[in-house]
PAFI-175611 format. One line per 4 residues: number of its first residue (from 1); for each residue x, z, y of N, C-alpha, C, O. Coordinates in Angstrom, 1 decimal. Example, Ala and Ser with C-alpha at 12.3 -4.5 7.8 and 13.67 -1.06 7.14 Angstrom:
1) 13.2 7.8 -5.7 12.3 7.8 -4.5 13.2 7.8 -3.3 14.2 8.5 -3.3 ~ 12.8 7.1 -2.2 13.7 7.1 -1.1 12.9 7.9 0.0 13.4 8.0 1.1
This chain:
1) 10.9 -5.0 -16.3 12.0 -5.8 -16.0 12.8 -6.0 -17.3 13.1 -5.0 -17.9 ~ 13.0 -7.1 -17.8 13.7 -7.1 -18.9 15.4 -6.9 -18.8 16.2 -7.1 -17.9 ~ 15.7 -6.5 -20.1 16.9 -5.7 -20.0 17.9 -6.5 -19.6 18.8 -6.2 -18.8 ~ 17.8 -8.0 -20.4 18.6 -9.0 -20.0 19.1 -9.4 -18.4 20.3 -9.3 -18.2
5) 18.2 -9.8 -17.3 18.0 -9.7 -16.4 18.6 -8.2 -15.6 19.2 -8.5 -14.6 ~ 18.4 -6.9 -15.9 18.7 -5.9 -15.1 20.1 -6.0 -15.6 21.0 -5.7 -14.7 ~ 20.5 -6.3 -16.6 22.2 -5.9 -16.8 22.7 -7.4 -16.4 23.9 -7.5 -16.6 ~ 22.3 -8.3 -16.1 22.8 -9.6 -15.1 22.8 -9.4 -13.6 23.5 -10.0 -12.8
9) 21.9 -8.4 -13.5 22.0 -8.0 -12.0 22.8 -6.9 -11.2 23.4 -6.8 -10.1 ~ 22.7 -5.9 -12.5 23.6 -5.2 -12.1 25.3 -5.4 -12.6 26.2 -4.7 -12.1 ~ 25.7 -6.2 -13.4 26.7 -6.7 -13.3 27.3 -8.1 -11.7 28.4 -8.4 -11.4 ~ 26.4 -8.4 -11.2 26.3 -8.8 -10.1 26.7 -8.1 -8.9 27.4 -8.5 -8.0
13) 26.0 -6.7 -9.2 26.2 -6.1 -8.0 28.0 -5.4 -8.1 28.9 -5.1 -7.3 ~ 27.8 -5.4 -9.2 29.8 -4.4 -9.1 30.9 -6.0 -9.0 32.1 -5.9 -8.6 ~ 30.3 -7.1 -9.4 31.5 -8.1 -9.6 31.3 -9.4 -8.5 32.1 -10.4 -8.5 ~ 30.2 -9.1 -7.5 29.9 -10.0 -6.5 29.6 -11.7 -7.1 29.8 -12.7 -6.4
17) 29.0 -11.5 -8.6 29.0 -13.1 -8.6 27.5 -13.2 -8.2 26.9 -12.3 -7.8 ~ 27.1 -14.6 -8.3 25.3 -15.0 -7.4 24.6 -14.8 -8.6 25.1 -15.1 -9.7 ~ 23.5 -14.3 -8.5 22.8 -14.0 -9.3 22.1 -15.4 -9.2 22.3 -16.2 -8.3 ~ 21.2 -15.7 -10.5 20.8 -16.9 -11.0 19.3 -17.4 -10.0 19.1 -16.5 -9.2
21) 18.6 -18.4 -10.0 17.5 -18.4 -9.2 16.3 -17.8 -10.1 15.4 -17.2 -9.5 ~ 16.3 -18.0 -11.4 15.7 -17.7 -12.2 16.1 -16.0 -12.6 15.2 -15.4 -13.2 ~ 16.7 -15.6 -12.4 17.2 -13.9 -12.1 16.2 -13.8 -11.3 15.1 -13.6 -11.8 ~ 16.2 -14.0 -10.2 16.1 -13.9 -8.6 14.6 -14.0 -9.0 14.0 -13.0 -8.6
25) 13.8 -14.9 -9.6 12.7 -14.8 -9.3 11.8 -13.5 -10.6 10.8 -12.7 -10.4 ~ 12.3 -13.7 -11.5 11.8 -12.7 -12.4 11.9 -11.4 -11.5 10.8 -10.8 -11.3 ~ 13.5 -10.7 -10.8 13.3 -9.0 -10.1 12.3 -9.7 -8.9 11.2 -9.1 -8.8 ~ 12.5 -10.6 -8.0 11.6 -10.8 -6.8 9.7 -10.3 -7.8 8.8 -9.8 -7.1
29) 9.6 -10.5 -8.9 7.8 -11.5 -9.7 8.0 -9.7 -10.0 6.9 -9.1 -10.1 ~ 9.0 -8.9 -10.1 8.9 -7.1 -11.1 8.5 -6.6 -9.7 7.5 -5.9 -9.3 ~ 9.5 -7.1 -8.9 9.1 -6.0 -7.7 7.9 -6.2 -6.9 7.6 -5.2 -6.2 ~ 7.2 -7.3 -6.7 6.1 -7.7 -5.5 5.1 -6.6 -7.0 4.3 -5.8 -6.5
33) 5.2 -6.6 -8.6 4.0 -6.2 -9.6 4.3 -4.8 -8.9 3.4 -4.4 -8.1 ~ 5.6 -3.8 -9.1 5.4 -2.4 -8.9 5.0 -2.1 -7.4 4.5 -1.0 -7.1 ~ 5.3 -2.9 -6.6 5.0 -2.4 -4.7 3.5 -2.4 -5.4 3.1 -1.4 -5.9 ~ 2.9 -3.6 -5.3 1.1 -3.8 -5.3 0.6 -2.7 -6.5 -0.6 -2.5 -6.8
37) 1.5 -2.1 -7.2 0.8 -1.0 -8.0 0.4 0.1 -7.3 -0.5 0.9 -7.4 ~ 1.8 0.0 -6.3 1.7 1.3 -5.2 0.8 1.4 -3.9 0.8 2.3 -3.2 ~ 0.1 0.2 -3.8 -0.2 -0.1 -2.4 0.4 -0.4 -1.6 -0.1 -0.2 -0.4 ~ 1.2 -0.9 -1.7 2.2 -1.1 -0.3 1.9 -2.9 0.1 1.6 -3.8 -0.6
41) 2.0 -2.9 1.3 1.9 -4.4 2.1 2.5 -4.8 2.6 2.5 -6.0 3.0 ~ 3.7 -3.7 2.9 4.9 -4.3 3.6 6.2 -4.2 3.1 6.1 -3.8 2.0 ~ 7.7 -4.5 3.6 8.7 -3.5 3.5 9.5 -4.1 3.9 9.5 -5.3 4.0 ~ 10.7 -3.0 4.5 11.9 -3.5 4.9 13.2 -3.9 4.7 13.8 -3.1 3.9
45) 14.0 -5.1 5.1 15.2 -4.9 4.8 16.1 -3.9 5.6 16.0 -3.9 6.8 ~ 16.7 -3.2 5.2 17.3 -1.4 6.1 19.2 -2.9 6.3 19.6 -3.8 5.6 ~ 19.5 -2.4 7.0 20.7 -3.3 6.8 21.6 -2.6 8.3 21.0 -1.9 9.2 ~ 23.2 -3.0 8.3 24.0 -2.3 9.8 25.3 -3.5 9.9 26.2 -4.1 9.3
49) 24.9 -3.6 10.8 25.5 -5.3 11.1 27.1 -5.0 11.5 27.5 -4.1 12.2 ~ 27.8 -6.0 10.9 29.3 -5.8 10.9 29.9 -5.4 12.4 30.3 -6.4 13.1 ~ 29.9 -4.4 12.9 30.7 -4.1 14.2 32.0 -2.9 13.9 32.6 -2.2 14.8 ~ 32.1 -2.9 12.4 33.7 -2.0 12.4 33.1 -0.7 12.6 32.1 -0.7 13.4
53) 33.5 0.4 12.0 33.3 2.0 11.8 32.0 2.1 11.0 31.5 3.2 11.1 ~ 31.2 1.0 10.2 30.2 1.1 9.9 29.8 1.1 8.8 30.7 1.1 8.0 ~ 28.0 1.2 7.9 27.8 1.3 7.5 27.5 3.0 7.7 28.2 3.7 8.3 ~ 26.0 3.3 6.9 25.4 4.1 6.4 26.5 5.9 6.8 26.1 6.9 7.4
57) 27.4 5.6 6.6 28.5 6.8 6.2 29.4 6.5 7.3 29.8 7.6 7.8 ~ 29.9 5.5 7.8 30.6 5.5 9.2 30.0 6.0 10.9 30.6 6.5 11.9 ~ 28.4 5.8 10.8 27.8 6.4 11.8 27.7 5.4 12.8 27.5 5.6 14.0 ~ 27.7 3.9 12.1 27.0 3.0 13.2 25.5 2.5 12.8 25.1 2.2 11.6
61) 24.7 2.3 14.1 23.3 2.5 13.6 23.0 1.1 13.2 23.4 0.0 13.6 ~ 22.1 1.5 12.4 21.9 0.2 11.0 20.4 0.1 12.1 20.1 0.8 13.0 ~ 19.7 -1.2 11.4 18.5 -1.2 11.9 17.5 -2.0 10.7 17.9 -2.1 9.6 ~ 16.5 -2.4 11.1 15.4 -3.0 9.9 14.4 -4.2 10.4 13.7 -4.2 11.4
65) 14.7 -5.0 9.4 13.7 -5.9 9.5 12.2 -6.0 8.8 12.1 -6.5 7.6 ~ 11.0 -5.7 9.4 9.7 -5.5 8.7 9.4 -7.0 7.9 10.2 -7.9 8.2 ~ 8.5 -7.0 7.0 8.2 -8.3 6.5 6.8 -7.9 5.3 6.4 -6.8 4.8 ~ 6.5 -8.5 5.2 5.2 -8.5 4.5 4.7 -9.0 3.2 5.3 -10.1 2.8
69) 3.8 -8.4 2.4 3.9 -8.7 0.7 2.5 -9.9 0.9 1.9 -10.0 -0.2 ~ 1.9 -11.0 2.3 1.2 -11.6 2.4 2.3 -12.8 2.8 3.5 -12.8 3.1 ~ 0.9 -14.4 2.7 1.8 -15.4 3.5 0.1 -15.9 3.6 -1.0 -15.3 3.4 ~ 0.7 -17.5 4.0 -0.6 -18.0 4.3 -0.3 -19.0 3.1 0.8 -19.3 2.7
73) -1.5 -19.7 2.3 -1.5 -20.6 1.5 -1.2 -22.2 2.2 -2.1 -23.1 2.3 ~ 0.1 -22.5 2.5 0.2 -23.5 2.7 0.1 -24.9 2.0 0.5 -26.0 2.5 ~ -0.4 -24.9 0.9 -0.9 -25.5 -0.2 -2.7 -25.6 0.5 -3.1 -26.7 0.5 ~ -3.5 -24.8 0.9 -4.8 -25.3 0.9 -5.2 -26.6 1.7 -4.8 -26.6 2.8
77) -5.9 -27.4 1.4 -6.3 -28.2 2.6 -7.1 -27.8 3.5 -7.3 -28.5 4.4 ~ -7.7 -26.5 3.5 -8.3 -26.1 4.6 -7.8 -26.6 6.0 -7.1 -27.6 6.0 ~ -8.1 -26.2 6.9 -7.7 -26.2 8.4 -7.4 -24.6 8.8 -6.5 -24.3 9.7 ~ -8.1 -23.5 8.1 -7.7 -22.0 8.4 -7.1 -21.8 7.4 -7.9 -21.3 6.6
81) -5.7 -21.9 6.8 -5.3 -21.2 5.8 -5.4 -20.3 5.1 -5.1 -19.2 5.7 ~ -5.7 -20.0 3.7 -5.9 -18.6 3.5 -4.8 -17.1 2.7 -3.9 -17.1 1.9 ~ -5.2 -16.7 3.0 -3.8 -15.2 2.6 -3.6 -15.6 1.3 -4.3 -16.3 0.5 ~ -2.4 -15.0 1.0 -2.3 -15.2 -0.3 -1.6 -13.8 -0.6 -0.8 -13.6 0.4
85) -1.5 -12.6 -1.7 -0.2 -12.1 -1.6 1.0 -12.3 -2.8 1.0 -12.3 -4.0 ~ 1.9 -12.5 -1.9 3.3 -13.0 -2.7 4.4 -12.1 -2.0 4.4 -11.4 -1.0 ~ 5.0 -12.3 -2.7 6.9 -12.1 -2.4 8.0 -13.0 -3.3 8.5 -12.7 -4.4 ~ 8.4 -14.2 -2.3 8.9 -15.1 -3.0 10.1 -14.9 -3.1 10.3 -14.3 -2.1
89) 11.3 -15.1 -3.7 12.3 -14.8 -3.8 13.3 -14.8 -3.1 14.4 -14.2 -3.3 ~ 13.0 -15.8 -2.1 13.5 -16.4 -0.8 13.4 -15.3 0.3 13.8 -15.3 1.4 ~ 12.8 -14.5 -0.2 12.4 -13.5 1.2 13.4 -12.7 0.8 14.3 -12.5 1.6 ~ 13.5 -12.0 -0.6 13.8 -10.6 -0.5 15.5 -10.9 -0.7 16.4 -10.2 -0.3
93) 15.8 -12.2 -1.2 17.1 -12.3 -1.6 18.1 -13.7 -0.4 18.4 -14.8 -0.8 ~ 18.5 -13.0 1.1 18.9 -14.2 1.5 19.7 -12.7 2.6 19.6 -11.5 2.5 ~ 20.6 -13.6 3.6 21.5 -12.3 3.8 21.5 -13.5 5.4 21.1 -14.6 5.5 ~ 22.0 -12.8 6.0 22.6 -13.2 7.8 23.8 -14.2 7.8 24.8 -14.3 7.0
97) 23.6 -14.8 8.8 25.0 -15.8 9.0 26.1 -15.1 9.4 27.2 -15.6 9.1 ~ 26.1 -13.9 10.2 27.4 -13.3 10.5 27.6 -12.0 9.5 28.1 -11.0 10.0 ~ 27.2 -12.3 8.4 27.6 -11.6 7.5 26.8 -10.4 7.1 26.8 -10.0 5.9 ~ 26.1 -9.6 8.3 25.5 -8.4 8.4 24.5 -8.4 7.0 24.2 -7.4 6.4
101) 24.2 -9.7 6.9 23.2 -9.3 5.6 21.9 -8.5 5.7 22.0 -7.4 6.2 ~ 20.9 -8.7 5.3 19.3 -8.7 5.4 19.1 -7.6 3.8 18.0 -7.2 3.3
């Protein structure tokens, strides 16, 4: 991950501004390289949806969304599409309409 990028991001995380799309896709292109170094095919968002006394340390139960490091090649002209593995930026970086966040 280049240095530039991780200290854009983590300045992000302490000052809530939007990280760039081009941020977003470089940690999305670091992270799909180190999962597939590990084997992994899947992973979660862990997340605890806004109901007051919450989060992680308040003791209200968080839950998870499964999601997967495959899609289908919607680009082929085939008729059976074929796998592809990705993790597009769009997946790992998008949050809930009532705030709870993904």
């Amino acid at each position: 991950l280049p240095g530039a990028v991780y200290g854009r991001f983590k300045e992000s995380l302490v000052t809530g501004a939007p990280t760039s799309e081009e941020d977003m896709k470089v940690l999305a292109d670091t992270m799909f390289a180190w999962a597939r170094k590990l084997g992994a095919v899947c992973f979660a968002h862990w997340f605890f949806p806004m109901r007051g006394g919450g989060g992680a340390v308040g003791g209200a139960v968080g839950a998870y969304k499964m999601d997967t490091l495959i899609d289908l090649d919607w680009s082929s002209k085939e008729a059976t599409k074929p796998f592809v593995a990705t993790l597009p930026e769009e997946r790992l970086f998008f949050g809930e309409t009532d705030g709870s966040s993904f």
